[in-house]
C-alpha positions as CSV (number, residue, x, y, z in Angstrom):
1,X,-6.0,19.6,5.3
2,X,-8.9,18.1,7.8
3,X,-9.1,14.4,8.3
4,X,-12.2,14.2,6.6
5,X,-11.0,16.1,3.0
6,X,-7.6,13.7,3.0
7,X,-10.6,10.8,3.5
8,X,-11.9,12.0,0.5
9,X,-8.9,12.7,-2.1
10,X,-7.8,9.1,-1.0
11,X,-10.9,7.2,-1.1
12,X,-11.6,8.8,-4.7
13,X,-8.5,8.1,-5.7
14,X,-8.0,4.5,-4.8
15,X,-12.0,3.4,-5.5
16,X,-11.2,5.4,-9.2
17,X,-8.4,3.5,-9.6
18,X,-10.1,0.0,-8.4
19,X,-13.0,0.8,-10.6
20,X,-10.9,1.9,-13.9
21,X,-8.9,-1.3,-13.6
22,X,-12.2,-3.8,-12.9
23,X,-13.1,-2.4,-16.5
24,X,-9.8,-3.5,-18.2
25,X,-9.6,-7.0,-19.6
26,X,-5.7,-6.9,-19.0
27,X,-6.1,-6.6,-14.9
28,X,-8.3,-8.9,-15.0
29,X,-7.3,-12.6,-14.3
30,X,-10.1,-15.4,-14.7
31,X,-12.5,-16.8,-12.6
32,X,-14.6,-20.2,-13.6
33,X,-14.9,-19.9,-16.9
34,X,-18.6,-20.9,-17.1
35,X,-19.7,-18.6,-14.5
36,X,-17.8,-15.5,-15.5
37,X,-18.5,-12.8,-18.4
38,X,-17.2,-10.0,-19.9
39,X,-15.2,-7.3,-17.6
40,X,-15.5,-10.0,-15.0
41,X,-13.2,-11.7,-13.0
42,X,-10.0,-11.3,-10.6
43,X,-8.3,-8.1,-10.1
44,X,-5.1,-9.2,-9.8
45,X,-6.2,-12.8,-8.4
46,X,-7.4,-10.7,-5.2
47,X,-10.5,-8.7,-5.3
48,X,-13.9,-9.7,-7.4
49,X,-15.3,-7.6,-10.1
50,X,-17.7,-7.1,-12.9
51,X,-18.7,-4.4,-14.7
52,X,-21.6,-3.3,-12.1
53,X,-19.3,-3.2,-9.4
54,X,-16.5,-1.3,-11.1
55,X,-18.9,1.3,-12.6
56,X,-20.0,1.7,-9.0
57,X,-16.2,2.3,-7.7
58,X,-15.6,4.7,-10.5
59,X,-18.7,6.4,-9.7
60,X,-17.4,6.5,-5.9
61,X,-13.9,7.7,-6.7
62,X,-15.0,10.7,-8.8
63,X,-17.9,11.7,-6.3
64,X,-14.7,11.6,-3.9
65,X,-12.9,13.9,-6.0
66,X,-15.4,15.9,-6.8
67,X,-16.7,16.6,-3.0
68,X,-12.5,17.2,-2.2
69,X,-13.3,20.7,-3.2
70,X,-15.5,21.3,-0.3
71,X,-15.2,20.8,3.5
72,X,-19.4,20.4,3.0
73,X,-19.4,18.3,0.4
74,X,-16.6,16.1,1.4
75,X,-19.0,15.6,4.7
76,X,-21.6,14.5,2.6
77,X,-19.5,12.2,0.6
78,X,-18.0,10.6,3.8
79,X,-21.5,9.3,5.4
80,X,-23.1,8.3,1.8
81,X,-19.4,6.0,1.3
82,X,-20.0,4.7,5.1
83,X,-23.5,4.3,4.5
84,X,-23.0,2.6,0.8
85,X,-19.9,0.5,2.0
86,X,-21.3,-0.6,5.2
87,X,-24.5,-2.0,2.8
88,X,-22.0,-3.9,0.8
89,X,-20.7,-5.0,4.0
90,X,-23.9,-6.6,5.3
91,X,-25.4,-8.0,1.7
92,X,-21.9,-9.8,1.4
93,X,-21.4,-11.1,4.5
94,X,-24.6,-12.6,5.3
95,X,-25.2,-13.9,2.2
96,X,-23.3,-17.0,0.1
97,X,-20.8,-15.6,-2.5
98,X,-23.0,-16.0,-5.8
99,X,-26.3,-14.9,-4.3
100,X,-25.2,-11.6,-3.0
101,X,-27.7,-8.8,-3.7
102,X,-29.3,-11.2,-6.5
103,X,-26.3,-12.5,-8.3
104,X,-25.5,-9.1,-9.5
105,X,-22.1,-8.3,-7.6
106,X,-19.5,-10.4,-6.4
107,X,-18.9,-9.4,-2.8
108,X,-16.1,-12.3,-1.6
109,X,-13.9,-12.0,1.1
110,X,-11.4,-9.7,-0.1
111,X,-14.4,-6.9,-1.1
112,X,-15.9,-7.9,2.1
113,X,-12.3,-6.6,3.8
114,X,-12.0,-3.4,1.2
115,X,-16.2,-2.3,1.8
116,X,-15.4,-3.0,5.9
117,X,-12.5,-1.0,6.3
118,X,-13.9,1.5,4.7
119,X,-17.1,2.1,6.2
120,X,-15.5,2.2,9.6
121,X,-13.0,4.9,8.7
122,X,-15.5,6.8,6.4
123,X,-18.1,6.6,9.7
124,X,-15.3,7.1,12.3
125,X,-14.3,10.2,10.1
126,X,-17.8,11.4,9.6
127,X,-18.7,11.4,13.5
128,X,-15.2,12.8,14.5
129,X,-15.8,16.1,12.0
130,X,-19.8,16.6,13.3
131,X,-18.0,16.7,16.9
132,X,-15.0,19.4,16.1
133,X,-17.9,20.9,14.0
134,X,-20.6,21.1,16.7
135,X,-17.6,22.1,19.8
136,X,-16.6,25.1,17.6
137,X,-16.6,28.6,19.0
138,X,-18.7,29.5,16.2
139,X,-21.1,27.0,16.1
140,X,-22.0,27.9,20.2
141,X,-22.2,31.6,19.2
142,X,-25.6,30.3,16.5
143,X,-28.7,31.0,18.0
């Protein structure tokens, strides 16, 4: 299995799993009261969510499992994640806690961590595969 596909499988699985526990109450600890709503809080006292941001990590983690099928696809799915998570990156990082992209997602410290880690790998991955791709036998043979 390439680097890229086992990127894939794992991403989807983990981000699924992130995402499906950020939308139950009981994996959820609370935050300030005040400030917090439904399907929002502390996954396990570590990692920010609300609703928004787990639907997005769902969505992630089944695109990952869906694209595992293809070498092509998985490709495709390993730049979008960089380029998604490398976003998340840079709008939580340079911007205070509870203004991050307008308020809408909580992008702390710990999901600052999670979104840099993985748009290194998913980018590191990505350029590695478009190498091997491009040094092939086959792809010097194209016209």
């Amino acid at each position: 299995m390439s680097p890229v596909r086992a990127f894939s499988l794992v991403a989807g699985v983990v981000y699924l799993l992130i995402g499906v526990l950020g939308l139950s109450p009981l994996a959820l600890w609370p935050g300030v009261p005040a400030e917090m709503g439904p399907f929002e809080g502390y996954l396990f006292d570590v990692l920010a969510v609300n609703w928004l941001l787990s639907l997005g990590y769902v969505l992630i983690g089944v695109c990952g499992l869906a694209a595992y099928r293809s070498f092509r696809a998985t490709g495709a799915y390993t730049l979008a994640v960089g380029a998604v998570c490398s976003g998340l990156f840079l709008a939580g990082a340079f911007s205070p806690e509870a203004e991050a992209l307008g308020g809408w997602i909580p992008l702390e410290a710990a999901a600052n961590v999670l979104h840099l880690l993985t748009a290194l790998l998913a980018l590191l991955l990505y350029c590695t595969a478009t190498l091997q791709r491009d040094r092939s036998p086959a792809a010097r043979a194209r016209p």
